[in-house]
C-alpha positions in Angstrom: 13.5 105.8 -130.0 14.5 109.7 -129.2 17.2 109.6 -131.5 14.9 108.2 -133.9 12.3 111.1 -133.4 15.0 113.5 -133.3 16.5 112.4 -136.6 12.9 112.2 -137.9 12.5 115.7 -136.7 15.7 117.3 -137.8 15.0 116.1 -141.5 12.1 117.7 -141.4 12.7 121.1 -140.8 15.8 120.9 -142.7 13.3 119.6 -145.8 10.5 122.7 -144.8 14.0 124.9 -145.1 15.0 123.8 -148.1 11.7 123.8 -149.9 10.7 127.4 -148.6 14.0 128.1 -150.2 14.0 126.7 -153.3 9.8 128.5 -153.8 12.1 131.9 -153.3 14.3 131.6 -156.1 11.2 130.2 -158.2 9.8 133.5 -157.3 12.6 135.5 -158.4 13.2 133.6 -161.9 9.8 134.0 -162.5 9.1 129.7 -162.5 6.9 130.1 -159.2 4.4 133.6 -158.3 1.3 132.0 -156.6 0.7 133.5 -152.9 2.2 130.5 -151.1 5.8 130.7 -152.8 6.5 134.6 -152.8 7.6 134.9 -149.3 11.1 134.2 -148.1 12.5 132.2 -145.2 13.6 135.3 -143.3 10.0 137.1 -143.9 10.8 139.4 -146.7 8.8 139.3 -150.1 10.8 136.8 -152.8 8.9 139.1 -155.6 10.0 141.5 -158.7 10.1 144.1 -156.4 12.6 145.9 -154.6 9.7 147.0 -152.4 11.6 144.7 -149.5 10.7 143.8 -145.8 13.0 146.4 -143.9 14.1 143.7 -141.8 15.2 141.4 -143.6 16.9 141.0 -147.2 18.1 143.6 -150.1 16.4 146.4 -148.2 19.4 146.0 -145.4 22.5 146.7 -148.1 23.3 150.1 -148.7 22.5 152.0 -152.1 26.3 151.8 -153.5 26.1 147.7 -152.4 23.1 147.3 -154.3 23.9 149.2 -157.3 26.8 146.5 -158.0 24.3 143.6 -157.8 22.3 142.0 -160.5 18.5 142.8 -159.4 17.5 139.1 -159.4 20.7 138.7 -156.4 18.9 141.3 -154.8 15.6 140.2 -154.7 16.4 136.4 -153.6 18.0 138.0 -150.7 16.7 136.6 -147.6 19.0 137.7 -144.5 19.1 140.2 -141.9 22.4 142.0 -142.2 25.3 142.6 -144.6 28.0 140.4 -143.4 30.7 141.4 -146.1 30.7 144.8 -144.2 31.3 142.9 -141.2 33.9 140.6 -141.7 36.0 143.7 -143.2 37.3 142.0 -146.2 40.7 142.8 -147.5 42.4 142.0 -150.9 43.1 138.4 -151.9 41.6 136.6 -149.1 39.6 133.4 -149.9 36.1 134.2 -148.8 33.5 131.5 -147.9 29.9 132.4 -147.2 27.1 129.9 -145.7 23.8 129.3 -147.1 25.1 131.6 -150.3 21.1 131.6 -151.6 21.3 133.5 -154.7 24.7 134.4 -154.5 24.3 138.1 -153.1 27.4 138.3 -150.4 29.4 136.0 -152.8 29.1 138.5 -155.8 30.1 141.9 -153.2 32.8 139.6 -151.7 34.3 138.6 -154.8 34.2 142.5 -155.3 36.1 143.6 -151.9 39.1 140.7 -152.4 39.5 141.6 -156.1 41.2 139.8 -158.8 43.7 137.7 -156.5 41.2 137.0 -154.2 38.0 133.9 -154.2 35.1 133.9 -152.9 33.1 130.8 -152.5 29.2 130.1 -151.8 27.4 126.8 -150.6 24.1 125.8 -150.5 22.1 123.0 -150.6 19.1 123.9 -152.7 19.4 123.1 -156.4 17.4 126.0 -156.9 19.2 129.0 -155.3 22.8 127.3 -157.2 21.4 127.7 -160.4 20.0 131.0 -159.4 23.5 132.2 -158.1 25.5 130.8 -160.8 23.5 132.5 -163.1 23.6 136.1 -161.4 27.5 135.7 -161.4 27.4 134.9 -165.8 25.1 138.7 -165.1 27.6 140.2 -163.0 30.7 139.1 -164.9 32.4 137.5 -162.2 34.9 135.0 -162.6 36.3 134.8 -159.0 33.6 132.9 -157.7 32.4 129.0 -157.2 28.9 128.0 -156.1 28.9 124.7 -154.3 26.2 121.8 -153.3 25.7 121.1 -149.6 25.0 121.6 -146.2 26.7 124.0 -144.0 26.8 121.3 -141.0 29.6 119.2 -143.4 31.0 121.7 -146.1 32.6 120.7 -149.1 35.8 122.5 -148.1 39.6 121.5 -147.7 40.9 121.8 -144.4 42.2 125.2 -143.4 41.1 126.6 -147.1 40.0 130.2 -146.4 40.7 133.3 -144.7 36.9 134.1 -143.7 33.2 132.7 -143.1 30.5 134.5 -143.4 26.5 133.8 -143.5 23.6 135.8 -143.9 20.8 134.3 -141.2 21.5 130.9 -141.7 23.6 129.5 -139.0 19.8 130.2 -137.2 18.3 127.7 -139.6 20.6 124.4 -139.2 19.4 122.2 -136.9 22.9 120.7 -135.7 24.4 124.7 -135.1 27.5 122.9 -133.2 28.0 121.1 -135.7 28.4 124.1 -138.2 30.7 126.1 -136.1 33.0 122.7 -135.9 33.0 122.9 -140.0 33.2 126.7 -139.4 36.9 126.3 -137.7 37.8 123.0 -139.9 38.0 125.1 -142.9 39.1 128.5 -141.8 43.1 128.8 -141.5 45.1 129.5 -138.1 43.9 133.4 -137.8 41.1 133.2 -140.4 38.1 135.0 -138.8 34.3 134.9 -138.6 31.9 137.3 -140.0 28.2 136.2 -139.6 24.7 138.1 -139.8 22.2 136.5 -137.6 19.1 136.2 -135.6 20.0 136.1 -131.8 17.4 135.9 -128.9 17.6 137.6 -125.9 18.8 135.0 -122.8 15.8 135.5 -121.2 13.4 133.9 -123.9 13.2 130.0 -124.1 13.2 127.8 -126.5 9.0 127.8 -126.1 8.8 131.9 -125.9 11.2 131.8 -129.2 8.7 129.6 -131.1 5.7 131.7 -130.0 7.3 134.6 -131.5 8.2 132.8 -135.1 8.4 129.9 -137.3 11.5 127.7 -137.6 11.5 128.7 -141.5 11.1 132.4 -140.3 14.6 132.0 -138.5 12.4 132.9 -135.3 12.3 129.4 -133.5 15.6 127.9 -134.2 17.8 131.5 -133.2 20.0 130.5 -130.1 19.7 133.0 -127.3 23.4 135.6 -126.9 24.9 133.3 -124.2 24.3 130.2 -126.0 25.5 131.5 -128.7 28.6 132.5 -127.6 29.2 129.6 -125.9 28.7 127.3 -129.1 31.9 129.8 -130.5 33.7 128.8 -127.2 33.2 125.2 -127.9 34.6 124.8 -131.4 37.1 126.6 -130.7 37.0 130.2 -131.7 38.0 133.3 -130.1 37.4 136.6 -129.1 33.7 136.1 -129.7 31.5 139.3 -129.8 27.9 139.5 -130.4 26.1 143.2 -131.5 22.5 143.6 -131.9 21.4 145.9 -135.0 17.7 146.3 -135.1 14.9 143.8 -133.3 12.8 141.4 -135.7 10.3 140.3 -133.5 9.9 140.8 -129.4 13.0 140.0 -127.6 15.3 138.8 -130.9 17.4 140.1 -132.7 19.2 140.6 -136.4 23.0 140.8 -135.1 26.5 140.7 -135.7 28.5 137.6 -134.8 32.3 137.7 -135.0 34.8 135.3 -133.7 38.3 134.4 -134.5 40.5 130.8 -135.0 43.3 131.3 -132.8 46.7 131.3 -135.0 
C-alpha cells in the first residue's frame, strides 16, 4: 500500500510540474494570459516582458547571452542559473540539456560547440517542444534536436554526449537518483556535468524545505548539499563540487553542480 501511495503521489506532482509548465509556454505564445497561467515553475513571471524575477529565469543570462536569443526563449525561461557558462563548452562536443523548456541553453549551446558540434534538449511537455522547436526555426539553428520525455529515462544512446546540463530541474523529478543514473548512462567515459540548481542548506529538512516553497516552485523537492553530493557519488560520478550563487528563499540556494564520469 506505500508503494501504492507513493506511486500515486509521485504522479502527481510530476502531472502539477508538467501542467505549470505547459500554462508558461501558453503564456509566452500568447494561447494562455489569465492570472493563474503567467507565473513560472521557478517563480519568475512567463509574460511578454523582459521585466523578469531576478532570481530566476532570463534576468540571470548576461546581456551578450541574451542578445543571441529569440525573445520568446527568453521569456519561457524558468531556471536559476546559466549552466552553458558552467559546463565550459568547447567546439564539437554533443551537448545534452535536461528539462530544455523553451529551448534557451539548447539554442546558446548549439552556439558555443559551433557547426561540428549538437546540442540536444528533452522535455516532456508537448507544450515547451513546440515552443523550443519553434524558437530554433527563429534563431536559425540547425544543430539542434528537441526530444519527448522524462529526464528520469532519456531518450538517449548509451555513452552519446560529451555533457549534461539542466537549468533547475534535476530539483523537480521526483526519482532524482534515478536521473543522475540516466545522467552517467548517456554521458561518455570523461563526459562531464554542468547543472544549475536549487540546493538547501543541510540543516533544513525535508518539512523546513516545504515551509519555505512549493514543489512546483523548486522549493520543496531541492535536496540539501550533502545529499546532493552524495546522490553524484552513487551513480557514479566524480569530483563532485557544489557552489552557491545567490539564495532564493531562507536557507536554499540557486547553485552550481558539477561532477565528472570517470574515463
Amino acid at each position: 500500500m506505500a508503494g501504492d501511495e507513493t506511486t500515486t503521489r509521485d504522479g502527481g506532482l510530476r502531472e502539477q510540474v508538467r501542467e505549470r509548465y505547459a500554462a508558461a509556454a501558453q503564456a509566452v505564445t500568447g494561447s494562455a494570459c489569465d492570472s493563474d497561467t503567467t507565473t513560472s515553475c521557478c517563480g519568475g513571471p512567463a509574460s511578454a516582458t523582459l521585466d523578469l524575477d531576478p532570481s530566476f529565469g532570463g534576468a540571470l543570462y548576461d546581456a551578450e547571452s541574451a542578445a543571441e536569443l529569440p525573445a520568446e526563449a527568453l521569456l519561457a525561461s524558468l531556471g536559476c542559473g546559466n549552466p552553458t557558462a558552467v559546463a565550459e563548452l568547447r567546439e564539437g562536443e554533443r551537448v545534452l540539456d535536461l528539462g530544455s523548456g523553451g529551448g534557451i541553453d539548447v539554442l546558446l549551446s548549439a552556439r558555443r560547440v559551433g557547426p561540428t558540434g549538437y546540442a540536444y534538449g528533452v522535455d516532456m511537455t508537448v507544450e515547451m517542444l513546440e515552443l523550443a522547436r519553434a524558437n530554433a526555426a527563429r534563431a536559425g539553428a540547425e544543430n539542434v534536436e528537441f526530444r519527448q520525455g522524462t529526464i528520469e529515462d532519456l531518450p538517449m544512446d548509451d555513452a552519446s554526449v560529451d555533457v549534461v546540463i539542466s537549468n533547475c530541474v534535476v530539483n523537480l523529478s521526483t526519482d532524482k537518483p534515478a536521473v543522475l543514473a540516466e545522467v552517467f548512462r548517456v554521458l561518455v567515459p570523461g563526459g562531464r556535468v554542468g547543472i544549475s540548481d536549487v540546493v538547501a542548506e543541510d540543516h533544513l529538512s525535508p518539512a523546513d524545505r516545504a515551509e519555505r516553497g512549493s514543489y512546483v516552485g523548486c522549493i520543496a523537492g531541492a535536496l540539501s548539499r550533502t545529499e546532493y553530493l552524495d546522490a553524484l557519488h552513487a551513480a557514479g560520478l566524480t569530483d563532485a563540487t557544489i557552489t552557491s550563487t545567490h539564495e532564493v528563499a531562507p536557507g536554499l540556494h540557486a547553485a552550481t553542480v558539477q561532477a565528472t564520469k570517470p574515463r
